[in-house]
Residue frames relative to the residue before (quaternion, step in Angstrom):
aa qw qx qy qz dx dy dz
X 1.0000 0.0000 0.0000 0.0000 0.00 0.00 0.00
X 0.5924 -0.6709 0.3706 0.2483 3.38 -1.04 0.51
X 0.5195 -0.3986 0.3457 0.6721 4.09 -0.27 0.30
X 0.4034 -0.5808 0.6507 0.2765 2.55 -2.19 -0.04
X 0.4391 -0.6717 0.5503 0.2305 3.49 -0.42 1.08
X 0.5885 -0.5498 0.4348 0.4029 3.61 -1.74 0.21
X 0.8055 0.2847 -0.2524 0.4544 3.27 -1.39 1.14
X 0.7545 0.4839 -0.1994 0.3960 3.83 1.49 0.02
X 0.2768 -0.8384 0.4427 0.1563 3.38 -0.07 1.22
X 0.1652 -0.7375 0.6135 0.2290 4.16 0.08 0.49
X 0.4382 -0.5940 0.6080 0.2924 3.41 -1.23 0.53
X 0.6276 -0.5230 0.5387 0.2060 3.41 -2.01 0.66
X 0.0603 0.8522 -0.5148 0.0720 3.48 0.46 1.17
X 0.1930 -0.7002 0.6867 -0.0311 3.49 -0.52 1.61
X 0.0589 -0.6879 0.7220 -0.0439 3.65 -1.42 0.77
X 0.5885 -0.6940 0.2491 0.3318 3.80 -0.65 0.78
X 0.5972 0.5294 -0.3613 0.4822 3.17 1.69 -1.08
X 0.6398 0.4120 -0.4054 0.5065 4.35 0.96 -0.22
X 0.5208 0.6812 -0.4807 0.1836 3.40 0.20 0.54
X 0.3055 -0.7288 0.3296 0.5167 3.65 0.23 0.45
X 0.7354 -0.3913 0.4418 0.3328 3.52 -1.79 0.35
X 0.1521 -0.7540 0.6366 0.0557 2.91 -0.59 1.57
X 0.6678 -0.5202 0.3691 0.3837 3.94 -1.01 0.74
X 0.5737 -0.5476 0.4738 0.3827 3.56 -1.36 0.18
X 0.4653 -0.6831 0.5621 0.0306 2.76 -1.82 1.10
X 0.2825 -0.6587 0.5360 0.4460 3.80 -0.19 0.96
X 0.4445 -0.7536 0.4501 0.1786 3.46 -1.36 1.13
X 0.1831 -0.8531 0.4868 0.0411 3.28 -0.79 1.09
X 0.3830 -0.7168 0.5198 0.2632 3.84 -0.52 0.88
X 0.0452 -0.6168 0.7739 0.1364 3.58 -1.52 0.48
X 0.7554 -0.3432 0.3855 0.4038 3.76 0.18 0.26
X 0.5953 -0.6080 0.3393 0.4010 2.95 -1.49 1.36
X 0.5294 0.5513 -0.6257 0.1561 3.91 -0.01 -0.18
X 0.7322 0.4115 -0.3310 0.4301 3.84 0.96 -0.14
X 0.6212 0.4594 -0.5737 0.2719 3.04 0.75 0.64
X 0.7951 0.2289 -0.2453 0.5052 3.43 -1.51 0.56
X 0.2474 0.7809 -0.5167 0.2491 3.39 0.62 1.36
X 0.6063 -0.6788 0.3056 0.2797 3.45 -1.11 1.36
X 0.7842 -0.4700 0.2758 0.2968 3.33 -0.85 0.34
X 0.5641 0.7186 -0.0976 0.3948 2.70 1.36 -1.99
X 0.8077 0.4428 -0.0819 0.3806 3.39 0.67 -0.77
X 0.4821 0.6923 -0.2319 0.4844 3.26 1.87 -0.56
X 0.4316 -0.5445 0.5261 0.4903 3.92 -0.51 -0.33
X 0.2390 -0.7106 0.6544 0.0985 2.79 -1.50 0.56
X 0.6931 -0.3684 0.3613 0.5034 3.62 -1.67 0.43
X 0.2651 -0.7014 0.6220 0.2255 3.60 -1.45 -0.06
X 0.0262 -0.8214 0.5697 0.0090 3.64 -0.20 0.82
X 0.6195 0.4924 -0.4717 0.3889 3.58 0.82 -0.01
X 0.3517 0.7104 -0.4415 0.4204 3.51 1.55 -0.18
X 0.8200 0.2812 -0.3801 0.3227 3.38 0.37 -0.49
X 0.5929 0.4100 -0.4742 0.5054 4.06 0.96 0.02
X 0.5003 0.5832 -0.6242 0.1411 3.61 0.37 0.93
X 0.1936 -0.8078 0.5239 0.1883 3.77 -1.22 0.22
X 0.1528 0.8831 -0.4286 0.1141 3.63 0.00 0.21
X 0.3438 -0.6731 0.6548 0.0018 3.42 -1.65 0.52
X 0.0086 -0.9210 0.3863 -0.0499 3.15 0.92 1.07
X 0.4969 0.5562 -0.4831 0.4586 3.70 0.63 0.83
X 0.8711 -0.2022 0.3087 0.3241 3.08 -1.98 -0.23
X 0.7620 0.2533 0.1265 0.5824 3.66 0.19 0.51
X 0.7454 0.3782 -0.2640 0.4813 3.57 0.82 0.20
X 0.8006 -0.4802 0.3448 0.0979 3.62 -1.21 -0.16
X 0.0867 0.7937 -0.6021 -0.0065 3.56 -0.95 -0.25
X 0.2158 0.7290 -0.6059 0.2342 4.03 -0.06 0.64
X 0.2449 0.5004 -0.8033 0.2105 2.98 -2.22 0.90
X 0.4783 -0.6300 0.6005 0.1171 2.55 -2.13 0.38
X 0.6027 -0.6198 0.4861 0.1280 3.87 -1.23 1.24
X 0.3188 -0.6413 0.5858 0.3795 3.26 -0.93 0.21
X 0.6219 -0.6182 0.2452 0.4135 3.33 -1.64 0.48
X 0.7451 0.2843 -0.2286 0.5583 3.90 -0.87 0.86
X 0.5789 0.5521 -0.3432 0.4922 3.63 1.06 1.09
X 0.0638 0.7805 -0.6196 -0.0537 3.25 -0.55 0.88
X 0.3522 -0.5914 0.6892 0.2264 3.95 -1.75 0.51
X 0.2143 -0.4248 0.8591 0.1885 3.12 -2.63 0.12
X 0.3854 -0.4267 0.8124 0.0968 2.58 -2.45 0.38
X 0.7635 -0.2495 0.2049 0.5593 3.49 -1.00 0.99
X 0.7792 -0.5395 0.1829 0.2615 3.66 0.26 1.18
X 0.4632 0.5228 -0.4185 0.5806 3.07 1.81 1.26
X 0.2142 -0.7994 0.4903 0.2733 3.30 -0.69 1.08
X 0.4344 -0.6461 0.6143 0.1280 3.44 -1.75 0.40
X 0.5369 -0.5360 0.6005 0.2526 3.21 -1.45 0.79
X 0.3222 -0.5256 0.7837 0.0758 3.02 -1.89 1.21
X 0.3946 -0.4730 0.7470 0.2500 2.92 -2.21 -0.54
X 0.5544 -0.4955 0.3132 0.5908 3.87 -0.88 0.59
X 0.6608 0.4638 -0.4218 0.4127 3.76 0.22 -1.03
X 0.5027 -0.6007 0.4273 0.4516 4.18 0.45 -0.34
X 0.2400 0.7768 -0.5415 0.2141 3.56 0.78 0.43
X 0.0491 0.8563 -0.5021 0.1104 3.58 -0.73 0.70
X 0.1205 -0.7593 0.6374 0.0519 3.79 -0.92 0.43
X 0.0342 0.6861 -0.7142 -0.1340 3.38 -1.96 -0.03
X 0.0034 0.8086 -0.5710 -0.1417 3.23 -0.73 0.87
X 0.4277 -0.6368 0.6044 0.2152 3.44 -1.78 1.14
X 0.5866 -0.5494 0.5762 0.1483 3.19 -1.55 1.02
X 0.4271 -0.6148 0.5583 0.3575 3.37 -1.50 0.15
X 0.6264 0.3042 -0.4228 0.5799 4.10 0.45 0.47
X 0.4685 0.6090 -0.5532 0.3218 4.05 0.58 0.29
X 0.0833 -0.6795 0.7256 -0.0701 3.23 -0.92 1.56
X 0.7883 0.4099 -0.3242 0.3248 3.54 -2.03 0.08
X 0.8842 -0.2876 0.2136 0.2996 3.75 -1.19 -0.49
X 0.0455 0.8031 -0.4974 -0.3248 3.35 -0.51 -0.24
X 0.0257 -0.8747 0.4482 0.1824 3.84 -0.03 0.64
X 0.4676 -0.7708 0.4304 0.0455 3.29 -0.98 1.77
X 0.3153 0.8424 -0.4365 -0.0224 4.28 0.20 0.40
X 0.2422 -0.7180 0.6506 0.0494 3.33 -1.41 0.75
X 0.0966 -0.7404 0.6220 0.2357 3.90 0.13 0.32
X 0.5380 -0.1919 -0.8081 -0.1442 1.31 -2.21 1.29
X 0.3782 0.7879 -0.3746 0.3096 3.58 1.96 -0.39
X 0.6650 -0.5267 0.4275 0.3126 3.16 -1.36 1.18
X 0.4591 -0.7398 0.4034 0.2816 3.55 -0.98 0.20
X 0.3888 -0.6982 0.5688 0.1942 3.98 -0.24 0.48
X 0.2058 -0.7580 0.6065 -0.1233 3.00 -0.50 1.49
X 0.1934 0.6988 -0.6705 0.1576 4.50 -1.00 0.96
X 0.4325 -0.6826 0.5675 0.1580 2.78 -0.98 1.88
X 0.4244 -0.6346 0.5829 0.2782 3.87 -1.09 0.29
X 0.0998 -0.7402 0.6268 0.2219 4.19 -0.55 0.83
X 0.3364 -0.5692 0.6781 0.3211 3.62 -1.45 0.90
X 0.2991 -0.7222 0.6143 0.1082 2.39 -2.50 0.62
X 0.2699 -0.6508 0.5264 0.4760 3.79 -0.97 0.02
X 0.1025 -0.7147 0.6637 0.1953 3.28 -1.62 0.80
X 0.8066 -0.3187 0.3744 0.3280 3.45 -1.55 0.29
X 0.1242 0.8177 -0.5588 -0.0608 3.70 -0.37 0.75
X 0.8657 0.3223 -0.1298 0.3604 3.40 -1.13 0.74
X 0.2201 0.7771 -0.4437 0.3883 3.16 1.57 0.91
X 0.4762 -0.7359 0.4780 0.0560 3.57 -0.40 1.94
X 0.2354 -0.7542 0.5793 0.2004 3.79 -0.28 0.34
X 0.2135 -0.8159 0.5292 0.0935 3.18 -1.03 1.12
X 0.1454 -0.8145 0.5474 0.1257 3.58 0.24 1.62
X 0.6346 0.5147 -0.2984 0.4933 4.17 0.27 -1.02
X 0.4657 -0.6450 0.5907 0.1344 3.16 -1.18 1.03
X 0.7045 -0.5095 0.3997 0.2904 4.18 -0.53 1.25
X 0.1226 -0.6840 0.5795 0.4258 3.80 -0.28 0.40
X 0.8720 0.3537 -0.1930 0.2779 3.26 -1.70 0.68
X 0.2918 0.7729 -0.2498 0.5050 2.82 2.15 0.30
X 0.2471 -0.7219 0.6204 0.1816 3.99 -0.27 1.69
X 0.6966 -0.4391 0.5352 0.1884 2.94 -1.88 1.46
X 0.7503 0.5016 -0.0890 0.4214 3.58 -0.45 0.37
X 0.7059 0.3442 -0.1022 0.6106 3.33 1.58 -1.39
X 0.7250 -0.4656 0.4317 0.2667 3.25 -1.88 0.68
X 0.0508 -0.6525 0.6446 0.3951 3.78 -0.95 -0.29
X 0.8761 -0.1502 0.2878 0.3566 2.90 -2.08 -0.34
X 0.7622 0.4978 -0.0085 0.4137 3.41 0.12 -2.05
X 0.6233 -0.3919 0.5048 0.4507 3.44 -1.79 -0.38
X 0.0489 -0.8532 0.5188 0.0219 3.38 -1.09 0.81
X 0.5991 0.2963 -0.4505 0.5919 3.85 0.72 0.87
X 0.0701 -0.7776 0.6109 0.1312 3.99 -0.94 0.41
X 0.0974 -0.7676 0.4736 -0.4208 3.32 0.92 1.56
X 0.2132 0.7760 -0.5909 -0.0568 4.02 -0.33 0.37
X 0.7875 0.0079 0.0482 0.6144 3.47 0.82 -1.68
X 0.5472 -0.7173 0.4248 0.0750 3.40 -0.85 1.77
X 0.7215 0.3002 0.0289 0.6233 3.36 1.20 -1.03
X 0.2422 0.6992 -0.5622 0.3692 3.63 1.00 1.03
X 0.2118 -0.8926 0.3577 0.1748 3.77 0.26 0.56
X 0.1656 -0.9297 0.3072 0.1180 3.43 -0.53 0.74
X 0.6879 -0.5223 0.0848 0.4968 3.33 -0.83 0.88
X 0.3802 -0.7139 0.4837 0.3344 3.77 -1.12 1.15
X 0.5812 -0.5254 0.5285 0.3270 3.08 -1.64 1.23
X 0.3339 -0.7098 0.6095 0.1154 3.64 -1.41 0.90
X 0.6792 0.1085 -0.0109 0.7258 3.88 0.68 -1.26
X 0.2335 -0.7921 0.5525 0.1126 2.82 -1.44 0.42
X 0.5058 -0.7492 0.1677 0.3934 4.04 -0.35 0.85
X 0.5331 -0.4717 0.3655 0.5998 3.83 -1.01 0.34
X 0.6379 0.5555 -0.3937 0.3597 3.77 0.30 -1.21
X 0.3993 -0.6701 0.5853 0.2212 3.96 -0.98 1.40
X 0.5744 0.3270 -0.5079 0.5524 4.10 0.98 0.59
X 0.4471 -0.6980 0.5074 0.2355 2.86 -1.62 1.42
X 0.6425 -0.5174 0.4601 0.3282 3.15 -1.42 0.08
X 0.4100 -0.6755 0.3026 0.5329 3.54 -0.73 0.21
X 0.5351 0.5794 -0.5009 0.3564 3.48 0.83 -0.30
X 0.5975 0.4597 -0.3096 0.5795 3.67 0.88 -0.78
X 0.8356 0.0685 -0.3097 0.4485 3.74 -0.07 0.24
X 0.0675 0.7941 -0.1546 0.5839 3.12 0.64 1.36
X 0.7077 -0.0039 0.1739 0.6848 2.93 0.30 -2.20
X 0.2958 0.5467 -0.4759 0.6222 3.89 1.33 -0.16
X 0.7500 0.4171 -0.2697 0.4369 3.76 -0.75 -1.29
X 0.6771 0.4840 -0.2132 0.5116 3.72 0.12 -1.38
X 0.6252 0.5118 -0.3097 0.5012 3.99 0.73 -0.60
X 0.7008 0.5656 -0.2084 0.3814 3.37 0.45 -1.32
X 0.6253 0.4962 -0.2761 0.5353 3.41 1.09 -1.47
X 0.8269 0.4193 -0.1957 0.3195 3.45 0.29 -1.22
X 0.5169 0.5075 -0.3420 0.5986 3.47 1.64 0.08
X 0.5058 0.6600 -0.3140 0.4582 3.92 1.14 -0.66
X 0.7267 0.4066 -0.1431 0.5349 3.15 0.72 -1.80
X 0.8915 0.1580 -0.3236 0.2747 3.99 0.33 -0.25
X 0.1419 -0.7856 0.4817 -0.3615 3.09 1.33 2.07
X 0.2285 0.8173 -0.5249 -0.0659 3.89 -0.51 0.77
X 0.2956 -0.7828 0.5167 0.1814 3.58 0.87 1.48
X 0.4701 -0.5608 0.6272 0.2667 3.72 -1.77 -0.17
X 0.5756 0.6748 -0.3526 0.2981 3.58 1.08 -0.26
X 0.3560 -0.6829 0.6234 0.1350 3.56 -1.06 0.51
X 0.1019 0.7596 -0.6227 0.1577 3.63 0.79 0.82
X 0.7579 0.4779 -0.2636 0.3574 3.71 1.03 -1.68
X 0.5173 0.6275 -0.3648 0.4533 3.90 1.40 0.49
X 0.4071 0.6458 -0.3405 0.5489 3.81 1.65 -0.62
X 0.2131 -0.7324 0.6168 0.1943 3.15 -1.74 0.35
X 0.4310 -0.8463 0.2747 0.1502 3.05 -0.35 1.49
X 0.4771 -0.6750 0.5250 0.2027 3.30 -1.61 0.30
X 0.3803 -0.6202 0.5130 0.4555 3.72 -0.85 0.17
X 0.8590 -0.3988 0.3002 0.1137 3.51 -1.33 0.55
X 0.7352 0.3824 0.1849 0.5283 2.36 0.92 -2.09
X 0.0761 -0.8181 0.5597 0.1081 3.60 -0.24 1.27
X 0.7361 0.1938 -0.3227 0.5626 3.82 -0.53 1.64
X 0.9578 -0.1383 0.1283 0.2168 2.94 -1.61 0.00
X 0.4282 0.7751 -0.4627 0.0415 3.70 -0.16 0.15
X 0.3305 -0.7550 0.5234 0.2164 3.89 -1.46 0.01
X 0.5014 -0.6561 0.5093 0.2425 3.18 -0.91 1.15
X 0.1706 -0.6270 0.7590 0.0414 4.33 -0.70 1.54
X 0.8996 -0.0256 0.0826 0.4280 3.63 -0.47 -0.63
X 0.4363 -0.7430 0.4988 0.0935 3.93 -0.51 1.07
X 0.4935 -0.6408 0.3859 0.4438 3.24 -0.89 0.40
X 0.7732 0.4206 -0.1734 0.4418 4.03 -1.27 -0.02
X 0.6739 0.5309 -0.3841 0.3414 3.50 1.00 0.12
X 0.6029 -0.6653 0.3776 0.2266 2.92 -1.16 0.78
X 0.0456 -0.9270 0.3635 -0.0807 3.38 -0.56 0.75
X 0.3195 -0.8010 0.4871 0.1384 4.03 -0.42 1.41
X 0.3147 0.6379 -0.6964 0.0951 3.29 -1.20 0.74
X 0.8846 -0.1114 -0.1287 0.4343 2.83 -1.17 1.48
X 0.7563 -0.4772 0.1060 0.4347 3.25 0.96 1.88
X 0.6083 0.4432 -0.3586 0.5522 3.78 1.65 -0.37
X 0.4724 -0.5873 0.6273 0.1960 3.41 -2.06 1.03
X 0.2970 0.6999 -0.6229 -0.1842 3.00 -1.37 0.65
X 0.5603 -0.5712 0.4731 0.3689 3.36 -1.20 0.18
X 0.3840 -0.7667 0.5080 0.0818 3.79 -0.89 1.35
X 0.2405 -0.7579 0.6055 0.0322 3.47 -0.45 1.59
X 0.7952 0.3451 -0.2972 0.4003 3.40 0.11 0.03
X 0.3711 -0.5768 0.6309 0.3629 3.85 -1.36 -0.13
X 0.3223 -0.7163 0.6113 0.0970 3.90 -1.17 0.89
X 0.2023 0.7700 -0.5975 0.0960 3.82 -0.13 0.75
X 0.3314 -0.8021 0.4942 0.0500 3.17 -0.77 1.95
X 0.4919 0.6498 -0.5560 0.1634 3.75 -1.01 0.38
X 0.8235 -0.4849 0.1323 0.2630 3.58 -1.51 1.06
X 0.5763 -0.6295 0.3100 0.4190 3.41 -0.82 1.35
X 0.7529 0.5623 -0.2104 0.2696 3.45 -0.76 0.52
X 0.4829 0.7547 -0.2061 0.3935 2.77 2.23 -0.53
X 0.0317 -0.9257 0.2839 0.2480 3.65 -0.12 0.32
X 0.6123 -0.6267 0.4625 0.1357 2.88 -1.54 0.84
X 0.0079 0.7920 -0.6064 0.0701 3.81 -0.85 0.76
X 0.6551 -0.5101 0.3662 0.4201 3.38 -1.61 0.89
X 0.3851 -0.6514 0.5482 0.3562 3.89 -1.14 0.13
X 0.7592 -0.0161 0.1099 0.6413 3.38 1.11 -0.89
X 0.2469 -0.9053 0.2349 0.2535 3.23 -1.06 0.68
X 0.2918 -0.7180 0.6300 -0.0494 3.15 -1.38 0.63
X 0.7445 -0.5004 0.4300 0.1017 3.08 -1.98 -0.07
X 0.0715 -0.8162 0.4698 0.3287 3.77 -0.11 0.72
X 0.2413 -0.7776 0.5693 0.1139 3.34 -0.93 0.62
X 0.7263 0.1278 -0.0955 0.6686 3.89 1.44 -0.27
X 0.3360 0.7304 -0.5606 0.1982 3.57 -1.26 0.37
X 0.0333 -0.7257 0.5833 -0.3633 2.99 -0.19 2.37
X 0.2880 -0.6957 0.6262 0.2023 3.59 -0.90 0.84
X 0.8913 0.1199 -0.0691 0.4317 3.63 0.20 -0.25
X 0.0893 0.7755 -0.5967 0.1858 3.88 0.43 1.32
X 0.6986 -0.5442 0.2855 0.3665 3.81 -1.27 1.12
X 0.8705 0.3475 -0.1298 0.3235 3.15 1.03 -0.85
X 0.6303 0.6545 -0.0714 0.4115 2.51 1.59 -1.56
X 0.2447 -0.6203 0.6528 0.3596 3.36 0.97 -1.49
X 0.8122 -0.3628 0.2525 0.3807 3.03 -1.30 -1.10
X 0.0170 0.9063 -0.4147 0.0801 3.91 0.37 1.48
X 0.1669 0.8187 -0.5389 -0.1074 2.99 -0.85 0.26
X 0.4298 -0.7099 0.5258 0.1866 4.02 -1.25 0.78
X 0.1009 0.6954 -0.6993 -0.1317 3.56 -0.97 0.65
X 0.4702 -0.5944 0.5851 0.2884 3.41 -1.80 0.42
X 0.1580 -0.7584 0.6102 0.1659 3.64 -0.80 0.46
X 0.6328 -0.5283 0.1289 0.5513 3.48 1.20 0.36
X 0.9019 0.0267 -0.1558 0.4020 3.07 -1.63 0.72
X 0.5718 -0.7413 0.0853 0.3410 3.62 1.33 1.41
X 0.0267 -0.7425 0.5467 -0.3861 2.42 0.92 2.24
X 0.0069 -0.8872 0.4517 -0.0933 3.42 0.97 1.25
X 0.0935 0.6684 -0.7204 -0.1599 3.91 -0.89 0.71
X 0.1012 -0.8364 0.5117 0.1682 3.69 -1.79 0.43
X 0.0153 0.8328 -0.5257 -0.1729 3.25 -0.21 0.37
X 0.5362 -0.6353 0.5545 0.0383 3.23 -1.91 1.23
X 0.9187 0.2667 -0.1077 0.2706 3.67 -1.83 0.40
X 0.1674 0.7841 -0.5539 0.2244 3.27 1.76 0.77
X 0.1951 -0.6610 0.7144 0.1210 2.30 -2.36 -0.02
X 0.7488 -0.2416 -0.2205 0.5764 2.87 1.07 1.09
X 0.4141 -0.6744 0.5937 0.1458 3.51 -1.27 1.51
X 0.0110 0.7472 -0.6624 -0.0525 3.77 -1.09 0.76
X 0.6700 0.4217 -0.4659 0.3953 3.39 0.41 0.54
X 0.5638 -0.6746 0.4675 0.0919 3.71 -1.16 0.11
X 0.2095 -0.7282 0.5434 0.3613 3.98 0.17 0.16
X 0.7846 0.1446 -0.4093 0.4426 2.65 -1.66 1.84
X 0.5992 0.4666 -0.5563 0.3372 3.40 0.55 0.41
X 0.5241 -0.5328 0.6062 0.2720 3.57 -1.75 0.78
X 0.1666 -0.7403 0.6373 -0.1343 2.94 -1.40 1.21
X 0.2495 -0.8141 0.5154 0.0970 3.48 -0.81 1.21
X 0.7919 -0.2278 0.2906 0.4863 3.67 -0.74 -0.20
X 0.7764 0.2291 0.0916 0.5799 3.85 -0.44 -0.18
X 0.4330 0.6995 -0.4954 0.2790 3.64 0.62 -0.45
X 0.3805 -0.5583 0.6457 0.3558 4.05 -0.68 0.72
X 0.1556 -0.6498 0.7368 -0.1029 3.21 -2.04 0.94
X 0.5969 -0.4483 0.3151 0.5860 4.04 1.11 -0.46
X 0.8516 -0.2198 0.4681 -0.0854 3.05 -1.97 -0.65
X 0.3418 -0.7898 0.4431 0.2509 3.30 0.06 0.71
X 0.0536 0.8888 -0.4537 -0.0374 3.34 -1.03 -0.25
X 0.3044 -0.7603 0.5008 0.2802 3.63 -1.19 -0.70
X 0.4133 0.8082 -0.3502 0.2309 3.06 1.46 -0.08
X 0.6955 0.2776 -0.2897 0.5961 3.99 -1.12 0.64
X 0.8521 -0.3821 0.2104 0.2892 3.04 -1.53 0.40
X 0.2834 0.5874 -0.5442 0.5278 3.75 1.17 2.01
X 0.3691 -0.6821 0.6303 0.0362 2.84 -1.84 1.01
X 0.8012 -0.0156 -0.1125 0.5876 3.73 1.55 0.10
X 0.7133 -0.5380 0.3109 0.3242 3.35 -0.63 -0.25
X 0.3056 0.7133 -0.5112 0.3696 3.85 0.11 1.03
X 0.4232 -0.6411 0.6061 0.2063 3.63 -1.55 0.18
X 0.1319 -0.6609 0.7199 0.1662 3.36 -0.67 1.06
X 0.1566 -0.7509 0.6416 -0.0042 3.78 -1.34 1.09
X 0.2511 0.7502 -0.6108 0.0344 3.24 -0.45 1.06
X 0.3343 -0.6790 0.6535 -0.0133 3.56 -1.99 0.15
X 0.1828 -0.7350 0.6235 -0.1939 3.11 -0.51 2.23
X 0.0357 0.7640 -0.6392 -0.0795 3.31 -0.67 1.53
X 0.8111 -0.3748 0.0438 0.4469 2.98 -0.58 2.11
X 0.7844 0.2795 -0.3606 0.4203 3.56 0.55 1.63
X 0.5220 -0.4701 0.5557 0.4447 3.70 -0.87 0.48
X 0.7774 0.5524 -0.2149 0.2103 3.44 0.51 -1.24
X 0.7423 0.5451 0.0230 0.3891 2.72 2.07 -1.06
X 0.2142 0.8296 -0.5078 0.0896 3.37 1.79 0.22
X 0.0349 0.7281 -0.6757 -0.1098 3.45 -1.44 0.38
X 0.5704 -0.6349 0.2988 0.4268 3.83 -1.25 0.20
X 0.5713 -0.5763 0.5215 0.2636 3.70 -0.86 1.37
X 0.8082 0.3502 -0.3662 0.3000 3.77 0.34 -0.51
X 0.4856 0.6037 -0.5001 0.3869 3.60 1.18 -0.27
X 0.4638 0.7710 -0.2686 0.3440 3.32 1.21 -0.02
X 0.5974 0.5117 -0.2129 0.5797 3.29 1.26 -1.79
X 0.0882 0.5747 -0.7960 -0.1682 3.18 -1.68 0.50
């Protein structure tokens, strides 16, 4: 495996051929079909073991790249490459146990998953601070946003009037995201080491994976909340594809979605102004818009989240940043 870089925890990757010699076995026969078996069949060294990179906890990752004409599973589900063999896996925040990595004929690659503690009971702070400048952060969490892609009830009739209703845009809105998210670009944006968003200063209102009370109900927080002044700007971490990009969405405000390949999806929420366009290519650092507060915020901050290639599959955008 490669160093570990500041702020990056490599997983304990165990391959069969590094295990230590385990004593002889009294030898047992299954019949002449094993004897004088071909190589070919045997494990083999594992060299792709060494371009892996990974965050191996709650909320983190796994990526590398294949040789050419090679494809892997995940506990015996394959995964999408990229033409070059790029590839991810992202762990969930309730993923517990192993992940097991395979490539016949190569031994398999085996990374335990570390739990984390997240943050329980984190109060949402709808009401703007008294005395609190227009413009400025508050104190508290400030977007109350949980699941983006919670689906809402489908419009049946629609009104004479050519403005939609809000329930009808809404489910308009709720489409869009969910077409965004199953985008599978060729790009290897999710192999880069990323950047934070945000160019300057900001404070963390509400972590990723915490739990969180509003109006007496738990939810679990998919995104990371990073607070600083409207206007601040925001840029791609890595690049990718846009795949959404709307200046004014019921919730969201101003949002937009890029693919980092194969719907490695980051999004960010509550602009205040969107400068990029679906379908444009985006490099590193590339401007994207604007902080903001806009939709369903109570100050100004970026909610940052990161769908590896699922609603289901949110993981934390910063284990990313080096």
């Amino acid at each position: 495996l490669p160093a570990a870089e500041p702020g990056l925890r490599l997983p304990e990757v165990v391959s069969e051929n590094d295990a230590p010699d385990a004593p002889p076995e009294h030898p047992t026969s299954t019949g002449a079909d094993d004897v004088g078996a071909p190589d070919s069949v045997l494990p083999q060294p594992t060299p792709w073991a060494d371009s892996l990179d990974a965050r191996a906890e709650q909320g983190g990752f796994v990526r590398g790249q294949m040789p050419p004409g090679r494809s892997i599973s995940v506990n015996d589900n394959a995964i999408l490459q990229t033409s070059s063999g790029a590839f991810y896996v992202g762990i969930g925040r309730d993923a517990t146990g192993t992940l097991t990595l395979s490539s016949a004929p190569d031994s398999p690659v085996r990374i335990a998953i570390e739990n984390r503690e997240f943050i329980e009971g984190q109060v949402i702070n709808t009401t703007r601070s008294a005395g609190q400048a227009p413009g400025q952060p508050t104190d508290g969490p400030m977007g109350d946003i949980d699941d983006l892609f919670e689906e809402p009830p489908r419009v049946v009739t629609r009104s004479v009037s050519t403005t939609p209703t809000l329930q009808e845009r809404k489910y308009q809105e709720w489409t869009a995201k969910t077409k965004a998210l199953e985008n599978r670009s060729d790009m290897d944006g999710f192999l880069q080491n990323w950047i934070s968003p945000i160019v300057g200063d900001w404070r963390e209102t509400s972590p990723w994976g915490a739990s969180r009370i509003k109006n007496g109900e738990v939810k679990i927080h998919a995104g990371h909340d990073m607070a600083t002044p409207t206007g601040t700007q925001l840029v791609a971490p890595a690049e990718g594809i846009v795949t959404l990009a709307s200046p004014d969405f019921y919730y969201e405000g101003g949002v937009v979605f890029i693919d980092h390949g194969l719907g490695f999806t980051s999004v960010y929420l509550h602009m205040s102004e969107v400068s990029v366009s679906e379908g444009d290519i985006l490099e590193q650092g590339a401007p994207i818009g604007k902080i903001g507060a806009t939709g369903s915020a109570s100050g100004p901050h970026l909610c940052w989240r990161l769908y590896a290639g699922s609603r289901d599959q949110a993981i934390n955008p910063m284990n990313l940043v080096r």
